[in-house]
N, C-alpha and C positions, 0 to 999 in steps of 0.2 A: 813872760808869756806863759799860760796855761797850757798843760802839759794835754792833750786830746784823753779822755779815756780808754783803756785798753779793752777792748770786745773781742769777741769769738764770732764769726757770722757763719750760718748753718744754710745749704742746702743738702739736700737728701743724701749724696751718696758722700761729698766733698766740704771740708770744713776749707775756713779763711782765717788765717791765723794771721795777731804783728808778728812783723821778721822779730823785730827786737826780741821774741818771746823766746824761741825757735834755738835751738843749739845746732850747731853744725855735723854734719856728718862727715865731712870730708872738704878738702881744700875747694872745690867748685862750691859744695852749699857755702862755704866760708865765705867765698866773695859773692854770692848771691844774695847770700842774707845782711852782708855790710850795706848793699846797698839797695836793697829792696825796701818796699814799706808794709808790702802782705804777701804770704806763700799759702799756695791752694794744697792742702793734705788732703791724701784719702783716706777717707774714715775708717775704713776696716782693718788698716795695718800701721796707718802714721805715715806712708810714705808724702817724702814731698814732690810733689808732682809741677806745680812753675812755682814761682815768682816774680811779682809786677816791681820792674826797674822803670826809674823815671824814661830811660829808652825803649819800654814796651813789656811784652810779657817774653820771660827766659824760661823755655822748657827745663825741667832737673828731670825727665824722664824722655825713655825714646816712645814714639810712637802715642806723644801726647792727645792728637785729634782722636784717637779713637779710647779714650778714658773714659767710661760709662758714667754721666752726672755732668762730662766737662760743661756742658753749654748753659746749665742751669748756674753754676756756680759761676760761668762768664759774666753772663747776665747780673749774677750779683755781685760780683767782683767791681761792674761798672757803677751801679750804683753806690760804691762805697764810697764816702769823699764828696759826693752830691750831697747838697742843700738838703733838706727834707728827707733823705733818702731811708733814716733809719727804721726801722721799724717799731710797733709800740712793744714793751717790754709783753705781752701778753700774748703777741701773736707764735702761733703754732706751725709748725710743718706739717702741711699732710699727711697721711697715715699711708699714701700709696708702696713705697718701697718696703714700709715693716709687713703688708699683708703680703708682696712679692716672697719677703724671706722667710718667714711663718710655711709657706707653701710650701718652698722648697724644702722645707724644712719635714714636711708632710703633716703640718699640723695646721688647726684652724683654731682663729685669734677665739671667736668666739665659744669653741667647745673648752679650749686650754684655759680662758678666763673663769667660764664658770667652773672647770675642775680647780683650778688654782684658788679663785677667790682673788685675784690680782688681778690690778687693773692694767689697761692698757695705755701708756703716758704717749704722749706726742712731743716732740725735741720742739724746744723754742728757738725760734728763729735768730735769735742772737745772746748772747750770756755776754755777764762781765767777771771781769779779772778780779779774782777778792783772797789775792795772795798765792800764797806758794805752798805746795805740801809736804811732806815730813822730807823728799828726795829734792826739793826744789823745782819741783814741776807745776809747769801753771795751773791752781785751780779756777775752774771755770763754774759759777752760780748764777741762777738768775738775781737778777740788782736786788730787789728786795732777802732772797734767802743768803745772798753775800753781806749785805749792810747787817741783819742778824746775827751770821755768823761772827764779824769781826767785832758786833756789842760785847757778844755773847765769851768769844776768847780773852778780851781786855777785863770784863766780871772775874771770869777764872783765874786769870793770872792776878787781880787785885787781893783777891784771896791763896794766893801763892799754889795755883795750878795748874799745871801747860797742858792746855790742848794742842793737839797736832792734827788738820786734817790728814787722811789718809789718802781718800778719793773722793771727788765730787761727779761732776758732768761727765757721763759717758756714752756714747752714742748708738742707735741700733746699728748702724753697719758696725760697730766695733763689738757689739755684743753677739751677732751672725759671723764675727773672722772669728769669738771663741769657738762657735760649734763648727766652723767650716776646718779650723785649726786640731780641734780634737775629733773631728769624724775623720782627718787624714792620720790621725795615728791612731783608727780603728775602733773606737766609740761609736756606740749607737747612739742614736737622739733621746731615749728614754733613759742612759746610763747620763747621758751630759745634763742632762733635766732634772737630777738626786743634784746637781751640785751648782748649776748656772738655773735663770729663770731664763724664759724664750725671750727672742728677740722683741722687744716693745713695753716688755714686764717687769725691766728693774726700774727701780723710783730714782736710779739716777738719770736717765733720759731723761727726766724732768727740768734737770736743774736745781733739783731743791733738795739732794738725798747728799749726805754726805756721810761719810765714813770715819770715826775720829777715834784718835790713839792719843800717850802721853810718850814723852822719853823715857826708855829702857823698859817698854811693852814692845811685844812681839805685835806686827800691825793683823788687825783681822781674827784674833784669838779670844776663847771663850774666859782665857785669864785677864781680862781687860776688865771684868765684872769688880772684881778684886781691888782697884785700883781707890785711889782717893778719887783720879778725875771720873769717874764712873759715879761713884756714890755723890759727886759735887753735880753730876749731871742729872742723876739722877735729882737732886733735890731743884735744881736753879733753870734747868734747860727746858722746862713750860714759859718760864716767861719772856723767853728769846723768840716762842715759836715753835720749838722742837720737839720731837716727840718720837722715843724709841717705838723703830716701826716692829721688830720683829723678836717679842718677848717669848720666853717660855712655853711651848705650845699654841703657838699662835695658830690660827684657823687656816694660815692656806699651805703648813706643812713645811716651813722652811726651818733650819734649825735655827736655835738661838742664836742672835748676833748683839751683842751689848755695845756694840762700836758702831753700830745703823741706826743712826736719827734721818727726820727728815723734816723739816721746814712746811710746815700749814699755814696758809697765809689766814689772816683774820677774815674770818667767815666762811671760807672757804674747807 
């Protein structure tokens, strides 16, 4: 029997995760997640908030009905497992919650894009499972920038080079608990913005940004340059797709990152 594919499904504040994916935190997720088939997280922190048992939905948190998102992600929760229900790999989430947090934030998407020169991405409505990263953690890509990736790492390795992703898919609510997380130990918004992009502005929201290291590199360091898989990527990783977004003085002010490619689809 064919194995279902593993998918990530997105509404605004609350991701849908497989339990299989999912590690336990404790003896109740343990038996939640044996016997569940998806747990609703919230985005900004990872926490898990239910799990759908073939006996209904199990709270993992108190005070579940009042979870900001829950109803949106009910509603999707429903249609998971329905005939047709998927959506096409292209569709987009609204942009409504990143301009909420932008706000809060006291900034506007509009004025920050054109000081940054970054765009503004929108989370795709569902990503697929395209392996694991350097910790064992699921990476999430959209289907085409995962099918890429894994040409792209079997190339490297035929030539005796290990790629390792670092990070792929990352969410605006999770990029808003960074500044919600560093405004509470006393940062300003303009001191967390020398080092995070605002919420809606990293290319990993996309799905298609991924982060990659070798064994026995530090993850995310500017010694990565140095490396063989660097100089292999640099030569090979055009023709996967990829393309180092943020080289040497780049235009919108971020510092070098040698370890940030990002997937351009053909034409696009």
């Amino acid at each position: 029997m064919r194995t279902a594919p593993l998918r990530l499904f997105n509404s605004p504040l609350i991701e849908i995760w497989p339990a299989c994916l999912l590690r336990a935190r404790s003896n109740r997720d343990a038996r939640s997640l044996a016997l569940a088939d998806h747990v609703l997280r919230r985005k900004a922190d990872g926490q898990y908030l239910a799990a759908r048992l073939p006996t209904g939905l199990m709270p993992l948190v108190s005070r579940l009905p009042d979870e900001p998102g829950l109803m949106a992600a009910l509603d999707l929760l429903e249609q998971i497992g329905q005939r047709g229900a998927l959506p096409a790999p292209a569709s987009l989430l609204p942009l409504d919650s990143v301009h909420e947090q932008l706000a809060q934030l006291g900034l506007q998407g509009d004025h920050y894009a054109q000081r940054s020169g970054l765009a503004l991405h929108a989370e795709p409505a569902w990503l697929a499972h395209a392996g694991f990263d350097r910790w064992r953690r699921p990476l999430w890509l959209t289907p085409a920038a995962g099918r890429s990736w894994q040409r792209m790492r079997s190339a490297a390795a035929a030539d005796r080079i290990i790629l390792e992703a670092i990070s792929g898919y990352r969410s605006h609510a999770y990029q808003a608990g960074i500044f919600a997380r560093k405004q509470a130990r006393g940062l300003g918004v303009a001191d967390i913005l020398r080092v995070n992009t605002a919420p809606g502005f990293s290319e990993h929201h996309s799905g298609r940004a991924l982060d990659i290291g070798t064994p026995g590199e530090p993850a995310a360091e500017e010694s990565f340059e140095a490396t063989p898989a660097f100089a292999w990527l640099s030569r090979h990783a055009h023709r996967f797709g990829f393309a180092l977004s943020y080289p040497r003085d780049n235009p919108h002010g971020i510092v070098y990152e040698p370890w940030h490619w990002c997937y351009q689809p053909a034409g696009g």
